[in-house]
Backbone as CSV, one residue per row, in Angstrom:
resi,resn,N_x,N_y,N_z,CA_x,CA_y,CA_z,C_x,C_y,C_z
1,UNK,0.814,-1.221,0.000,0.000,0.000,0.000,0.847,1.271,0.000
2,UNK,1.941,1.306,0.457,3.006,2.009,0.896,3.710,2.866,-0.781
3,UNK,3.733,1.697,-1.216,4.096,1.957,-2.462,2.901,2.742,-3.924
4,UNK,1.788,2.307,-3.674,0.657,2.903,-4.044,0.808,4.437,-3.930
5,UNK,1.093,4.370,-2.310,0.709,5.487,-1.828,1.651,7.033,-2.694
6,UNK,3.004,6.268,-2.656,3.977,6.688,-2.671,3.966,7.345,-4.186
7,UNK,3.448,6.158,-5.085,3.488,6.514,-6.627,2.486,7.430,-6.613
8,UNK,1.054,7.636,-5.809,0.343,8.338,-6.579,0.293,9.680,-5.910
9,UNK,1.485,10.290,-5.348,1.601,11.445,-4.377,2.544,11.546,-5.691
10,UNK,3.444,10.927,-6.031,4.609,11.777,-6.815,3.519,12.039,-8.447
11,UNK,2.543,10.953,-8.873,1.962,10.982,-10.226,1.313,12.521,-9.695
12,UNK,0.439,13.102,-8.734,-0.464,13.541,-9.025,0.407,15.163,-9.368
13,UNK,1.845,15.089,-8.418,2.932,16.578,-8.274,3.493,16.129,-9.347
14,UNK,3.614,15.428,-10.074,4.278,15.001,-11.485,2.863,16.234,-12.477
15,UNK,1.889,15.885,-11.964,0.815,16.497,-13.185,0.929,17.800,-12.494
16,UNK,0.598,18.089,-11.602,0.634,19.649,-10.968,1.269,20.341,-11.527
17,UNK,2.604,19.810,-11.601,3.932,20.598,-11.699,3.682,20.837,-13.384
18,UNK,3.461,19.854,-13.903,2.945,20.322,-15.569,2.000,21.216,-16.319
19,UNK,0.775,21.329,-15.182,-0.409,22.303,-15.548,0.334,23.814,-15.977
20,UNK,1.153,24.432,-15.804,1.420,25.915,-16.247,2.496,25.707,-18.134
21,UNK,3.084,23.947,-17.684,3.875,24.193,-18.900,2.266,23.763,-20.326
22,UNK,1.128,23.307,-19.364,0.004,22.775,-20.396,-0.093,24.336,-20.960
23,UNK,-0.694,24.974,-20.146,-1.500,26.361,-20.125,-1.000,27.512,-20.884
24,UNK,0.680,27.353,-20.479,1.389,28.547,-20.877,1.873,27.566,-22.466
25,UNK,1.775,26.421,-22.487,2.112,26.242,-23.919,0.835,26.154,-25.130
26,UNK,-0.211,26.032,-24.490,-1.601,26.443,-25.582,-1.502,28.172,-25.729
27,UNK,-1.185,28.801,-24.972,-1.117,30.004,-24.729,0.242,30.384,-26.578
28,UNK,1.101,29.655,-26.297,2.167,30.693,-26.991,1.853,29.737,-28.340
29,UNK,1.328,28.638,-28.211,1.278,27.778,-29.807,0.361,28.305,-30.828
30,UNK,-0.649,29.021,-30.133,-1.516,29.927,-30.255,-1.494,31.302,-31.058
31,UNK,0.091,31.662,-29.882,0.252,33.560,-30.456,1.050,33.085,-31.716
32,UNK,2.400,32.275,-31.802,2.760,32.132,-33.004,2.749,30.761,-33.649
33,UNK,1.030,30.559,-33.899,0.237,30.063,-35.091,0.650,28.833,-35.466
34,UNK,1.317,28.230,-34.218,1.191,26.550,-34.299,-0.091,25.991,-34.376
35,UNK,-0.934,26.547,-33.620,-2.352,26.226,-34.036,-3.650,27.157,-33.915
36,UNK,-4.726,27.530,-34.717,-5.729,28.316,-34.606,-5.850,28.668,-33.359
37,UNK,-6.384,30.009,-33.106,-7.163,30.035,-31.935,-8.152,29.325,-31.275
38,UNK,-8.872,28.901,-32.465,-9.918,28.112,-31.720,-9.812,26.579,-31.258
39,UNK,-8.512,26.395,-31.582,-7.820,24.946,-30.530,-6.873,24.945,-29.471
40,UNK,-6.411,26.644,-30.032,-5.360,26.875,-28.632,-5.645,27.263,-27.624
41,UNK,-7.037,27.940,-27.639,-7.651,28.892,-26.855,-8.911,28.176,-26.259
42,UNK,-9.659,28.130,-27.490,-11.246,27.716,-27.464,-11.481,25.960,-26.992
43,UNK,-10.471,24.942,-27.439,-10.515,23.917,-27.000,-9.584,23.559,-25.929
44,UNK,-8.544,24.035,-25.602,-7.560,23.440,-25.020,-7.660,24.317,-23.837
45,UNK,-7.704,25.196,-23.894,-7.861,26.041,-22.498,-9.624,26.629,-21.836
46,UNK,-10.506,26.872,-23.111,-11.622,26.958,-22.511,-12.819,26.004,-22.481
47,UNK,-12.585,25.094,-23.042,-13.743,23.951,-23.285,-13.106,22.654,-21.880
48,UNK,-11.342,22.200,-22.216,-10.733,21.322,-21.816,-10.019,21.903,-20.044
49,UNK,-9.818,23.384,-20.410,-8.993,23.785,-19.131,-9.491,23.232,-17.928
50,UNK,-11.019,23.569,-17.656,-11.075,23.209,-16.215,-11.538,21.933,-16.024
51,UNK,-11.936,21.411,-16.902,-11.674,19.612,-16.850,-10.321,19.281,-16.133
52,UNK,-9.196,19.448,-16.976,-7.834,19.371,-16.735,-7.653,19.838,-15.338
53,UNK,-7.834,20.990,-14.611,-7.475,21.588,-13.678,-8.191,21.243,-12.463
54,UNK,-9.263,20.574,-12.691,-10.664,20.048,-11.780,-9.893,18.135,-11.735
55,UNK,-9.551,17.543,-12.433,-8.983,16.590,-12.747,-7.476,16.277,-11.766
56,UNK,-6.872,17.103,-11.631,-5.486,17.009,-11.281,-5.851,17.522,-9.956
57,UNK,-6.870,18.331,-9.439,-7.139,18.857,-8.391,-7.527,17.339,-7.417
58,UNK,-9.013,16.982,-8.161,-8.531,15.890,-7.431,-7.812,14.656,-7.016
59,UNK,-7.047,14.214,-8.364,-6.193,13.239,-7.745,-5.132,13.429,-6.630
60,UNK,-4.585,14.874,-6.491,-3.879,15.726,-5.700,-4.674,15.245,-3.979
61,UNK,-5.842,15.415,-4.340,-6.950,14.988,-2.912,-6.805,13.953,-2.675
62,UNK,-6.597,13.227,-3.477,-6.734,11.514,-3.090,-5.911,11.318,-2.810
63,UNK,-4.395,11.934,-3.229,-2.814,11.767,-2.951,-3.188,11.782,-1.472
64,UNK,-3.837,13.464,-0.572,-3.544,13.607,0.373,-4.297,12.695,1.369
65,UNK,-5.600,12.109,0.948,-6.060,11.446,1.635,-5.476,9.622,1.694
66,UNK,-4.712,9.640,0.599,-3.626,8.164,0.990,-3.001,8.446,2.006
67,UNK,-2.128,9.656,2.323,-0.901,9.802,3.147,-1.407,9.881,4.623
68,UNK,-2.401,10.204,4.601,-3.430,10.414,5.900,-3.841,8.865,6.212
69,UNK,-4.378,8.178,5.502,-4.766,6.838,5.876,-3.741,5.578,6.633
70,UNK,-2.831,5.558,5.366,-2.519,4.543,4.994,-0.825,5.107,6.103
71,UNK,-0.631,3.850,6.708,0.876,4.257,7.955,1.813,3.339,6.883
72,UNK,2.805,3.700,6.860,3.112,5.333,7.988,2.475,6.130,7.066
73,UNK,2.132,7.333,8.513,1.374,8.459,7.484,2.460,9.629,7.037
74,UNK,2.823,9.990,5.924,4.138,10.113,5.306,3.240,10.854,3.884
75,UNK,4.161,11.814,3.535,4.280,12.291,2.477,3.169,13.332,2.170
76,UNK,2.223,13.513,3.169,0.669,14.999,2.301,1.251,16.054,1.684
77,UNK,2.709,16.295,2.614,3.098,17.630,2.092,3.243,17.788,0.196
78,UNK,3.482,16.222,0.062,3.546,16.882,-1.420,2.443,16.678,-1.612
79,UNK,0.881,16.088,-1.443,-0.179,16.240,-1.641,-0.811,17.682,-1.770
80,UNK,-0.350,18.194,-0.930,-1.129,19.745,-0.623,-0.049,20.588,-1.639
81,UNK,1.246,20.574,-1.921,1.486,21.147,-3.022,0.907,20.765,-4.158
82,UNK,0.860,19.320,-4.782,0.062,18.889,-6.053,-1.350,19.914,-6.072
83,UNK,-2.086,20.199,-4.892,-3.233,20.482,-4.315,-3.879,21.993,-4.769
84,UNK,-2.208,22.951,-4.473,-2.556,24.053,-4.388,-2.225,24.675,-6.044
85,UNK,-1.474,24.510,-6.526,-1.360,24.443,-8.074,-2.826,24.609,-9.167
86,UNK,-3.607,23.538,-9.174,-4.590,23.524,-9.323,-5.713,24.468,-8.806
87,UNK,-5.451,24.606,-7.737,-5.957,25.191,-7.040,-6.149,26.621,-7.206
88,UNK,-5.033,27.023,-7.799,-4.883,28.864,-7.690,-5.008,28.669,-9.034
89,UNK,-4.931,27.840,-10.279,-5.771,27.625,-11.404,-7.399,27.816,-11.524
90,UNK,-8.085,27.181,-10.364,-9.200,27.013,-10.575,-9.495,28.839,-10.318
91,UNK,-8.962,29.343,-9.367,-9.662,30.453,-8.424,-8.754,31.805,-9.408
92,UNK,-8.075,31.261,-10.368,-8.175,32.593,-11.212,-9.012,32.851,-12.266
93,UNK,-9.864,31.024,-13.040,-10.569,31.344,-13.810,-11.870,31.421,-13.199
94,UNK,-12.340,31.493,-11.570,-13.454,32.100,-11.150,-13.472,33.559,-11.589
95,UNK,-12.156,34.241,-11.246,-11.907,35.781,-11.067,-12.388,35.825,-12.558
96,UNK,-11.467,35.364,-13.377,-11.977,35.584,-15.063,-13.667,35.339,-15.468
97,UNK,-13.885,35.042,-14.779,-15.939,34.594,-15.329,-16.656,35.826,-14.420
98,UNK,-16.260,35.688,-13.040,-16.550,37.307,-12.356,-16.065,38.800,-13.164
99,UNK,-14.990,38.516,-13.817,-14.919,40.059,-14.494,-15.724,40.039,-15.980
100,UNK,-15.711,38.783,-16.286,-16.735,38.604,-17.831,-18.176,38.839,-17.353
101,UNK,-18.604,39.050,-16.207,-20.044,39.041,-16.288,-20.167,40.510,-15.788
102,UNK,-19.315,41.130,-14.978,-19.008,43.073,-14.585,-19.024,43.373,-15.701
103,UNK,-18.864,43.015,-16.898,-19.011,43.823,-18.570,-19.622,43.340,-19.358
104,UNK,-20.349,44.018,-20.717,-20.736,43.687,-21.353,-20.530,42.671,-22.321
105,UNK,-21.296,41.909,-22.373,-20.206,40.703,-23.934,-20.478,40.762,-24.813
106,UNK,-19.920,42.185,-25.343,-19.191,42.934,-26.593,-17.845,42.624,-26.623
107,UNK,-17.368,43.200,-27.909,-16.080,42.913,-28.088,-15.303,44.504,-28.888
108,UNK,-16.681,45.268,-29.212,-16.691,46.896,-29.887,-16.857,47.666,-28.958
109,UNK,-16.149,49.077,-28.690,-15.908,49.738,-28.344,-15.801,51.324,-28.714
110,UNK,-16.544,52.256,-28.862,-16.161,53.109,-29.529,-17.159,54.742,-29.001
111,UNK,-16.327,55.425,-28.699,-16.707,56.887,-28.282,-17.979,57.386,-28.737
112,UNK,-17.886,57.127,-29.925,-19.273,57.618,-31.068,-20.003,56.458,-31.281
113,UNK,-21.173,56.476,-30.686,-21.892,55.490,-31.348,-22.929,55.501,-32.335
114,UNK,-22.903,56.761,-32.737,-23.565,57.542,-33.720,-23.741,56.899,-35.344
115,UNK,-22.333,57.784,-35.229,-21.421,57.601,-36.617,-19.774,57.091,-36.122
116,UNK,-19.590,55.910,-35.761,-18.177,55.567,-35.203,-17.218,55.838,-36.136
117,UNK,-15.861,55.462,-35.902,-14.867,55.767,-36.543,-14.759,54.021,-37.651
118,UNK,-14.376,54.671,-38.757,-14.558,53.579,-39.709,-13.267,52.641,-39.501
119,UNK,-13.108,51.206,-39.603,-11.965,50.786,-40.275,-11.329,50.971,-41.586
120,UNK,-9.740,51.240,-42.274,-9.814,50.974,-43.378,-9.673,49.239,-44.131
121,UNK,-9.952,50.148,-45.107,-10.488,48.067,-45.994,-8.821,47.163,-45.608
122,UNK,-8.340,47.631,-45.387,-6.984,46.795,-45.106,-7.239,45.695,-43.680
123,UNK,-7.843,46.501,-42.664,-7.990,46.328,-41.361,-8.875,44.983,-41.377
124,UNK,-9.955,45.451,-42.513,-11.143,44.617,-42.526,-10.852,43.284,-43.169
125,UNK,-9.593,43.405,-44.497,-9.494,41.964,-44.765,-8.539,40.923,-43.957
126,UNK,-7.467,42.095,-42.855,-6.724,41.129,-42.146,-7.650,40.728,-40.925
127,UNK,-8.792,41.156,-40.687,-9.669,39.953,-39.919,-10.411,39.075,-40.303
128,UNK,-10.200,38.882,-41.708,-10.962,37.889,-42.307,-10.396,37.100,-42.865
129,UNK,-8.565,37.264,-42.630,-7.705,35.893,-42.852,-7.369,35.250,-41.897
130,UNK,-8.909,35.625,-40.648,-8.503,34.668,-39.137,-9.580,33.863,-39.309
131,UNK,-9.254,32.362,-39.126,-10.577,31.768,-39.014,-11.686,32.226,-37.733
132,UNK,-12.328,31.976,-38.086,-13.784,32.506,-37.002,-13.622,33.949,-36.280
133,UNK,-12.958,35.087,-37.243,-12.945,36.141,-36.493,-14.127,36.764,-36.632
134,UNK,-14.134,38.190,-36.070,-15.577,38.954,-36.697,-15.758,39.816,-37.369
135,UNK,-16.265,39.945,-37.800,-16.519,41.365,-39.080,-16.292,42.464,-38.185
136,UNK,-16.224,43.803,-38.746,-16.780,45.155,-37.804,-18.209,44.845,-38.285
137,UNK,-18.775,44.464,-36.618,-20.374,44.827,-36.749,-20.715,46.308,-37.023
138,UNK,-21.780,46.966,-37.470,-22.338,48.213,-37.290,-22.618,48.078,-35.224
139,UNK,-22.905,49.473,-34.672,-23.093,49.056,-33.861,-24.259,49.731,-33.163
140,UNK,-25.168,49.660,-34.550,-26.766,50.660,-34.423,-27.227,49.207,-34.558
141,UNK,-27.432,47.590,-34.352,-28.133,46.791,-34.934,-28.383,45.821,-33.745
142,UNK,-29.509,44.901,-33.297,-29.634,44.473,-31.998,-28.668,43.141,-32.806
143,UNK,-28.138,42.590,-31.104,-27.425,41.716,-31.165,-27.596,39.887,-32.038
144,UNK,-29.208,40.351,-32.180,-29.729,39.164,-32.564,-29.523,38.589,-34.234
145,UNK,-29.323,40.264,-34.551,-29.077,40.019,-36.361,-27.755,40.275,-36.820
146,UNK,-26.531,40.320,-35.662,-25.279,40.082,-36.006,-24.640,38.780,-36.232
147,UNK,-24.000,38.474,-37.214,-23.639,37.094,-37.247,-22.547,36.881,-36.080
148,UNK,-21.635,37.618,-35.190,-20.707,37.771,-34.413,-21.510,36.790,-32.993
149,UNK,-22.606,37.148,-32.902,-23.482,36.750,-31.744,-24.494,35.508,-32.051
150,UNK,-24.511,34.916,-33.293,-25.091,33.752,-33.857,-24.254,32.242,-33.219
151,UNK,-25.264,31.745,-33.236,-26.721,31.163,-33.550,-27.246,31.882,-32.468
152,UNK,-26.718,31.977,-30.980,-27.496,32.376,-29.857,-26.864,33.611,-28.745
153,UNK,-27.298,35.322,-29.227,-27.218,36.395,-28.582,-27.529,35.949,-26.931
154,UNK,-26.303,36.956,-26.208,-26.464,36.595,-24.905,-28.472,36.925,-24.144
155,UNK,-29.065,35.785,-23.669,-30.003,36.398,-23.058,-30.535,37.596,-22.402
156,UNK,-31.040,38.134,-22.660,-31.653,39.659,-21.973,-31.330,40.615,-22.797
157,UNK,-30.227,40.449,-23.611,-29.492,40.746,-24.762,-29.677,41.076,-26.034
158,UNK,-30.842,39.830,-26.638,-31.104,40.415,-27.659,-31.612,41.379,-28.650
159,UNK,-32.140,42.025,-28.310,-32.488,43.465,-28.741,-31.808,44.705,-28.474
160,UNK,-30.291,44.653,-27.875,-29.940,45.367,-27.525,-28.398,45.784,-28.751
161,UNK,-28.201,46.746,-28.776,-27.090,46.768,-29.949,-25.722,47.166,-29.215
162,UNK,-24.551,46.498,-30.172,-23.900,46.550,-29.531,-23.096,48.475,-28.438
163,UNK,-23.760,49.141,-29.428,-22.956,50.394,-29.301,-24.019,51.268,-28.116
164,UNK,-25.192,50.252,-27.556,-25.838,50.964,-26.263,-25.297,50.283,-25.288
165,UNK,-24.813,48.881,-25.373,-24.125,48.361,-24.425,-23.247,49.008,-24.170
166,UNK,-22.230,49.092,-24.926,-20.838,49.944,-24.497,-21.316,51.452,-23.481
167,UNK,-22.354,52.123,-24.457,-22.314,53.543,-23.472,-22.939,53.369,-22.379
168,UNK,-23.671,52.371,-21.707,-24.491,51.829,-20.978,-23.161,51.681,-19.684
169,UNK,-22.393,50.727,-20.031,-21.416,50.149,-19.479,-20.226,51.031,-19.012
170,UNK,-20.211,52.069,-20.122,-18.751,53.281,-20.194,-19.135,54.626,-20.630
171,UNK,-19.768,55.324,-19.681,-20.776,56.930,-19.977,-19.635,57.789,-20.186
172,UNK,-18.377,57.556,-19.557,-17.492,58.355,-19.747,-16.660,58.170,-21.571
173,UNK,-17.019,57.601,-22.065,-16.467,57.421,-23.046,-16.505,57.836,-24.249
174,UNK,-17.172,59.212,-24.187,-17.699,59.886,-25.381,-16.789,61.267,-26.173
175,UNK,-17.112,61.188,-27.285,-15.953,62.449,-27.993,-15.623,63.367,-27.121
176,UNK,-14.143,63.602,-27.906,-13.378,64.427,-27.083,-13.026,65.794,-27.482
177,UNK,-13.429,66.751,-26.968,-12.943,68.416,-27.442,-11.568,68.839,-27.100
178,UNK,-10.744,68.952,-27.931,-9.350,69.125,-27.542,-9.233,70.363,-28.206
179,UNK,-8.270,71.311,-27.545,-7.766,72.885,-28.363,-6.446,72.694,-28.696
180,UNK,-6.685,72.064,-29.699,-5.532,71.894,-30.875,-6.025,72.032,-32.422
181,UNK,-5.185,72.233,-33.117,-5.777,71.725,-34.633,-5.706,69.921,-34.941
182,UNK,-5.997,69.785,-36.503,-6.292,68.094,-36.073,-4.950,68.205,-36.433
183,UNK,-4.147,68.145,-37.094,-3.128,67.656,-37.231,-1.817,67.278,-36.180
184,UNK,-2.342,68.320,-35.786,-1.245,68.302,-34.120,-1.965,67.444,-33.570
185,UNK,-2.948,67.182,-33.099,-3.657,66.096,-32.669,-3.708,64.388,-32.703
186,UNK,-3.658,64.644,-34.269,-3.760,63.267,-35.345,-1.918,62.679,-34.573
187,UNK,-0.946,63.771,-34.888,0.485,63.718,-34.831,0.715,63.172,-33.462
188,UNK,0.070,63.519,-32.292,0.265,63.357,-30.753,-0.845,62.047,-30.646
189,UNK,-1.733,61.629,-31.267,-2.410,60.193,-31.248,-1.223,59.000,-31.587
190,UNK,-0.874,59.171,-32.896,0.080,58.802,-33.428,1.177,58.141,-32.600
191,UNK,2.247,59.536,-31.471,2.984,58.844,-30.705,2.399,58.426,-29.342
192,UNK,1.670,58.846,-29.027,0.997,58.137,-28.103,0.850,56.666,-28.524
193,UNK,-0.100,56.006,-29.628,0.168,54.925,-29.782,1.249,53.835,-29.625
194,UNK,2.566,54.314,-30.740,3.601,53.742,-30.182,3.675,53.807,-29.012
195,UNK,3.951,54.641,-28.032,4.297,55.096,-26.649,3.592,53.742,-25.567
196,UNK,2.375,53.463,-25.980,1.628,52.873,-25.048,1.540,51.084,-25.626
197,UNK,2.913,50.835,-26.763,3.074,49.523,-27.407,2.270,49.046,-28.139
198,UNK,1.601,49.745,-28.778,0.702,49.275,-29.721,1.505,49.430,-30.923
199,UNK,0.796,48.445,-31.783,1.660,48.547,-33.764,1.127,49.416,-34.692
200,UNK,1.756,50.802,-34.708,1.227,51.639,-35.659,1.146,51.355,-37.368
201,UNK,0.054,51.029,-37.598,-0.413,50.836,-39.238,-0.801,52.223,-39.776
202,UNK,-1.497,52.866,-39.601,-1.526,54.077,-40.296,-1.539,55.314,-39.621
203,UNK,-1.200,56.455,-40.097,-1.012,58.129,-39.338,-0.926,58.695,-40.625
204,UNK,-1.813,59.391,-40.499,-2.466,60.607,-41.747,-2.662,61.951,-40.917
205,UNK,-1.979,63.073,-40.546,-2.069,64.306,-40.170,-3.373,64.917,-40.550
206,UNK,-3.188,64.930,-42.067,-4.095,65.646,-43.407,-5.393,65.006,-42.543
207,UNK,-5.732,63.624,-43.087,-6.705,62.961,-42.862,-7.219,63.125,-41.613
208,UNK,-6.894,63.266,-40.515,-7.099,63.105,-39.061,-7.507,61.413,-38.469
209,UNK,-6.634,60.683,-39.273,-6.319,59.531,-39.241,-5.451,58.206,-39.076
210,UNK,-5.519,57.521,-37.575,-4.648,56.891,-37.264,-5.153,55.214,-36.527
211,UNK,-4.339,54.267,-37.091,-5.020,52.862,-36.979,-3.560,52.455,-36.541
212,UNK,-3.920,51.087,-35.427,-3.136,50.697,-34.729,-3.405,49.259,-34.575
213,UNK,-2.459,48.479,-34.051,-2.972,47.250,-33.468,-2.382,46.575,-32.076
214,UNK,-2.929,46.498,-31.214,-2.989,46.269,-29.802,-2.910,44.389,-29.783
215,UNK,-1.881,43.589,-29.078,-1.933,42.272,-29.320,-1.451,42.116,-28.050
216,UNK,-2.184,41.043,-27.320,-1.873,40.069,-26.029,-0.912,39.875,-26.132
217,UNK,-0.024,39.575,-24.645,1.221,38.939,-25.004,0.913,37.576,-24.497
218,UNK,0.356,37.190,-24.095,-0.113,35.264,-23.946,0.171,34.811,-25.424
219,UNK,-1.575,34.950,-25.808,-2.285,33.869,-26.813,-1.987,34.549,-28.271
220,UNK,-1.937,36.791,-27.882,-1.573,37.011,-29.323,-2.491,37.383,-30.395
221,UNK,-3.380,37.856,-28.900,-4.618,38.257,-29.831,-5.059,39.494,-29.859
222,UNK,-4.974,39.900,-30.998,-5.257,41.408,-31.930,-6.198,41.598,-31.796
223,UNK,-5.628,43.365,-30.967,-7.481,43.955,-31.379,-6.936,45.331,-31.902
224,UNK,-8.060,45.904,-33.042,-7.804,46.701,-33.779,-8.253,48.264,-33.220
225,UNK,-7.484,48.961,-33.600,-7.401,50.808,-32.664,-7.747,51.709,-34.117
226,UNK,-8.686,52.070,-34.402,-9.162,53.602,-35.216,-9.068,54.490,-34.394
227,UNK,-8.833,55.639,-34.546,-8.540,57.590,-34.013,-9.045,58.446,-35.136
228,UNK,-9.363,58.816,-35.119,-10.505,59.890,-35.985,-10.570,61.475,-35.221
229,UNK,-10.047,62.094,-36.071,-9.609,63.599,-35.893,-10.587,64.572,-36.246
230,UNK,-11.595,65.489,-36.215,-11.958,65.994,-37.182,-12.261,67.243,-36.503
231,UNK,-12.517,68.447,-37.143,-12.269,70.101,-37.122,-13.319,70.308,-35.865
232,UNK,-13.305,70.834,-34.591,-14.051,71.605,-34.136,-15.104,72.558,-34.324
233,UNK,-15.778,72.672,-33.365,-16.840,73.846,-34.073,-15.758,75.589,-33.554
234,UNK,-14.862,75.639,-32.959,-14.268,76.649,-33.092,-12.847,76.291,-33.692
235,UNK,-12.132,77.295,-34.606,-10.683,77.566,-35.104,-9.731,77.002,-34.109
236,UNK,-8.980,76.169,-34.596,-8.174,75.975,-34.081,-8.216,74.420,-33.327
237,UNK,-9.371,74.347,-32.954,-9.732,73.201,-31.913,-10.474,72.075,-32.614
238,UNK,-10.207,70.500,-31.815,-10.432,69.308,-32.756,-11.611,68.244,-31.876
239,UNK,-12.128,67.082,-32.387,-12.732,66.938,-31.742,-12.102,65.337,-32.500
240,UNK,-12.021,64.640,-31.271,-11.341,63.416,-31.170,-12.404,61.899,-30.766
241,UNK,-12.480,60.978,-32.068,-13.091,59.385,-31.640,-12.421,58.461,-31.585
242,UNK,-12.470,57.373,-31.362,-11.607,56.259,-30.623,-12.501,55.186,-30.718
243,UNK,-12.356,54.239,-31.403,-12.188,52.914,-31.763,-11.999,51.997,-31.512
244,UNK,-12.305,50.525,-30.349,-10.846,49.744,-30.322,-11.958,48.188,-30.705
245,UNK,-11.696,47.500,-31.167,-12.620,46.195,-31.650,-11.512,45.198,-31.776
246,UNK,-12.157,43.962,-30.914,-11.008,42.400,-30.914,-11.486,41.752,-31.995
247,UNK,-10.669,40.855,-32.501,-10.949,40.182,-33.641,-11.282,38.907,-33.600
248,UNK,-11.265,38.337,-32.545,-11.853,37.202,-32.025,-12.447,37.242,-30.309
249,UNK,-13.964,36.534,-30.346,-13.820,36.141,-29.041,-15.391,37.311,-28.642
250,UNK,-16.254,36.796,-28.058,-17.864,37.475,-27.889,-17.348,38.192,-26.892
251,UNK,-16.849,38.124,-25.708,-16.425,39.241,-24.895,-14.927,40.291,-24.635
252,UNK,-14.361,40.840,-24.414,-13.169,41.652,-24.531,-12.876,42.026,-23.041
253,UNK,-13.727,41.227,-22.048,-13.413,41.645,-20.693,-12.791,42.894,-20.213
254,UNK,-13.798,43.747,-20.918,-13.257,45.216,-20.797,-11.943,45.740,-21.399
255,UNK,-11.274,45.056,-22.323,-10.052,45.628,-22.452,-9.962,46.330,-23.591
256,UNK,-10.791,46.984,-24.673,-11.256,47.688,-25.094,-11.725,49.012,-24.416
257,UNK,-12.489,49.076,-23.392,-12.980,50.046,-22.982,-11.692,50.740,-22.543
258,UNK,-11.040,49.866,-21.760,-9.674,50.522,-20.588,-8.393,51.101,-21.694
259,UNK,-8.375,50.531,-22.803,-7.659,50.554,-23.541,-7.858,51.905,-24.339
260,UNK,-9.288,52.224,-24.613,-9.013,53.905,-25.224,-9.359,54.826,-24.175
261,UNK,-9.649,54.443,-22.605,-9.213,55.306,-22.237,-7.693,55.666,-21.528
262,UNK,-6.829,54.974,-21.757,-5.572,55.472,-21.393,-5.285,55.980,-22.756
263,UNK,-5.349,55.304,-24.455,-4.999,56.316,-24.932,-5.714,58.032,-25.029
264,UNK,-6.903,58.018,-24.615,-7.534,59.267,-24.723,-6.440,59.761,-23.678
265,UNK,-5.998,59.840,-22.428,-5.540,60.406,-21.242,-4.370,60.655,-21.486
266,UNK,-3.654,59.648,-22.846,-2.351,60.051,-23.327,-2.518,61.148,-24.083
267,UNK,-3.255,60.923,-24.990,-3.195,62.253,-26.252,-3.361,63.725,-25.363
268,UNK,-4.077,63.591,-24.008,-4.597,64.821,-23.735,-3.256,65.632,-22.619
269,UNK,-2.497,64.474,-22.452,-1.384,64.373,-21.821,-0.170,64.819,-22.516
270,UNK,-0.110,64.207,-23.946,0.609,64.904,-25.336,0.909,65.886,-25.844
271,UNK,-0.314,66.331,-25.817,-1.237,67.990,-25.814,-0.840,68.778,-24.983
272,UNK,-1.127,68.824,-23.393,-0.697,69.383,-22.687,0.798,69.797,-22.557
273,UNK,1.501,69.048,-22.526,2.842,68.989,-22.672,3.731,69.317,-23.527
């Protein structure tokens, strides 16, 4: 029994000890495109993860309840390490389902929900050389007739579009009056972007136009940044929209929202300075 005991205290800290090289390696096979998202991400970590992590949790239990039984009573300590591994696995993807349900499950984001800031057609076909990414929805349309939210819009949900959720969720997030011209503006969006590590794709002064791309450092997943400049109702002064949309994935756990507002706080920070 001794020996039982013995093998299945070291099998279960044998798997423990592996859960971060599982996690952190779906994670990076993922960012550089060993395999789709939706096997690195969608099967292996969100369909399979807490199987896996619920799985190893308890054989870890059973480890500790051998060492407890069975004399000599010898060895829990590595039980309760196998134990806790899992453990602070399980209780970060509680935290992750608690902050997915504090926000909306959108994945668009944008100051204007009027008339938002457009993507250009470039933007639009590199999300459509991702399998299962999403279009830019409009975000005047209830959730029910977007294909992004098909076959089945979140409950309570459906009639709601995506761009009332957002202001619903983020009141502070609406155009910005800055006393600059656009170009100085467009120019200080611009380094702000870089500044805050994002991948600058386009900066147009003239235009009052600047597109970016914002990418996880886990899994590697892109979400796309529009800035839209355009003339004030007085000389001199500009009036600033902001953009930010993920390219995969029904919710963005807020990181869209948080994301244009530090760049808004930069540009105005830019400006100032």
């Amino acid at each position: 029994m001794t020996r039982i005991r013995d093998f299945w205290l070291k099998l279960s800290l044998t798997l423990s000890a592996l859960l971060p090289v599982y996690f952190v390696g779906s994670a990076l096979a993922t960012k550089f495109q060993l395999v789709n998202w939706q096997i690195g991400f969608g099967l292996l970590v969100i369909q399979m993860g807490a199987l896996v992590l619920v799985g190893t949790l308890i054989l870890a239990l059973i480890g500790i309840v051998l060492s407890v039984v069975i004399k000599p009573r010898s060895g829990w300590q590595l039980g309760v390490v196998a134990a806790i591994i899992p453990a602070m696995g399980l209780a970060f993807a509680a935290n992750v389902i608690v902050k997915a349900k504090a926000v909306p499950p959108i994945h668009d984001i944008s100051t204007d929900i009027v008339d938002p800031p457009v993507f250009s057609p470039s933007v639009a076909l590199a999300r459509m050389n991702i399998p299962g990414a999403h279009a830019v929805d409009p975000l005047n349309v209830p959730l029910k007739a977007l294909e992004s939210y098909a076959p089945k819009p979140p409950a309570g949900l459906e009639d709601k579009t995506v761009g009332e959720l957002g202001r619903t969720a983020n009141p502070d997030l609406t155009t910005l009056t800055l006393q600059s011209p656009v170009s100085e503006v467009t120019s200080a969006a611009g380094e702000v972007v870089t500044a805050k590590g994002l991948t600058l794709v386009r900066v147009d002064p003239n235009a009052g136009a600047v597109e970016a791309v914002a990418e996880s450092f886990w899994f590697g997943f892109r979400d796309d940044v529009v800035i839209r400049v355009r003339p004030g109702s007085q000389p001199g002064t500009s009036v600033l929209d902001i953009r930010s949309a993920s390219r995969v994935g029904t919710s963005d756990l807020g990181a869209n929202a948080v994301r244009i507002k530090i760049l808004r706080e930069g540009i105005k920070a830019r400006l100032a300075g």
